[in-house]
Legacy VTK file of the C-alpha trace (Angstrom):
# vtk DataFile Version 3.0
C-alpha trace
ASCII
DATASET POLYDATA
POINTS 70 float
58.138 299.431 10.561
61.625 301.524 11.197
63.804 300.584 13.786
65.484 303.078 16.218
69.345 303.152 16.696
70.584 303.206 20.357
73.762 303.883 21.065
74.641 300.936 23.584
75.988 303.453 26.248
72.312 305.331 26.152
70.478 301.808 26.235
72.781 300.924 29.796
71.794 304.100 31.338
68.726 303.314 30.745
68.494 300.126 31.596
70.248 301.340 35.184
67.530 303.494 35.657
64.842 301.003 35.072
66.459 298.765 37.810
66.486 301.626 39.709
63.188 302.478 39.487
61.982 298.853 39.687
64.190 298.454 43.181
62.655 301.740 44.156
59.413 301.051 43.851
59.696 297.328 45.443
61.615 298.734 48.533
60.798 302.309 48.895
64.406 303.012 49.566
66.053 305.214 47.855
69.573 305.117 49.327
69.918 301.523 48.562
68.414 302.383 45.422
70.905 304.694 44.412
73.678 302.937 46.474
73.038 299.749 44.175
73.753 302.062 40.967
76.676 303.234 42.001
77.987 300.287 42.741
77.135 299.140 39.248
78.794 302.925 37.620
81.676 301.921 39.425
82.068 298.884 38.403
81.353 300.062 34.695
83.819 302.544 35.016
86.370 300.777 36.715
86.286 297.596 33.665
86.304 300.763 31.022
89.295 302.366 32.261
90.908 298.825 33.044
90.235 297.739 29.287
91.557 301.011 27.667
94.415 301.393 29.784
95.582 297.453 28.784
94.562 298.332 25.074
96.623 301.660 24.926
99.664 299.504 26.486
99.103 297.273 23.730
98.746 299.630 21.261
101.858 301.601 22.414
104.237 299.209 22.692
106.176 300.802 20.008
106.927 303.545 21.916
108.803 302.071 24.906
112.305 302.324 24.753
114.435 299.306 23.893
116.021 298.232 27.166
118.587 295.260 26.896
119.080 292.534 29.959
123.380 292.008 30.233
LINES 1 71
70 0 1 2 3 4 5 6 7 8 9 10 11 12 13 14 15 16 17 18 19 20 21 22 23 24 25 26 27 28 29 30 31 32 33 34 35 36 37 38 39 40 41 42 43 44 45 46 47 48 49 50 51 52 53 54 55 56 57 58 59 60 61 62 63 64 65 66 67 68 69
């Protein structure tokens, strides 16, 4: 039997929307629904900006300027 590749980003979105569905269709409302995935996009894309920003610092560290302490 072949396996399927999934990226790991399409596999999260999807997995969002199945919570989002599955909330849905508990609660039957869908501005909590969509209130609780935002929340979780926003923390996503908060940590993924966070993480690149402290990797390109790192990365980049070449490229500050020597500055001495007298």
């Amino acid at each position: 039997m072949p396996f399927i590749e999934i990226d790991p980003l399409i596999a999260g979105i999807m997995t969002l929307g199945f919570i989002y569905g599955a909330y849905f269709t508990e609660t039957y409302q869908p501005f909590h629904a969509f209130g609780i995935a935002a929340v979780i996009y926003l923390c996503m894309s908060f940590t993924l900006i966070f993480s690149f920003k402290k990797l390109e610092q790192y990365c980049l560290v070449f490229q500050r300027a020597n500055v001495k302490n007298d």
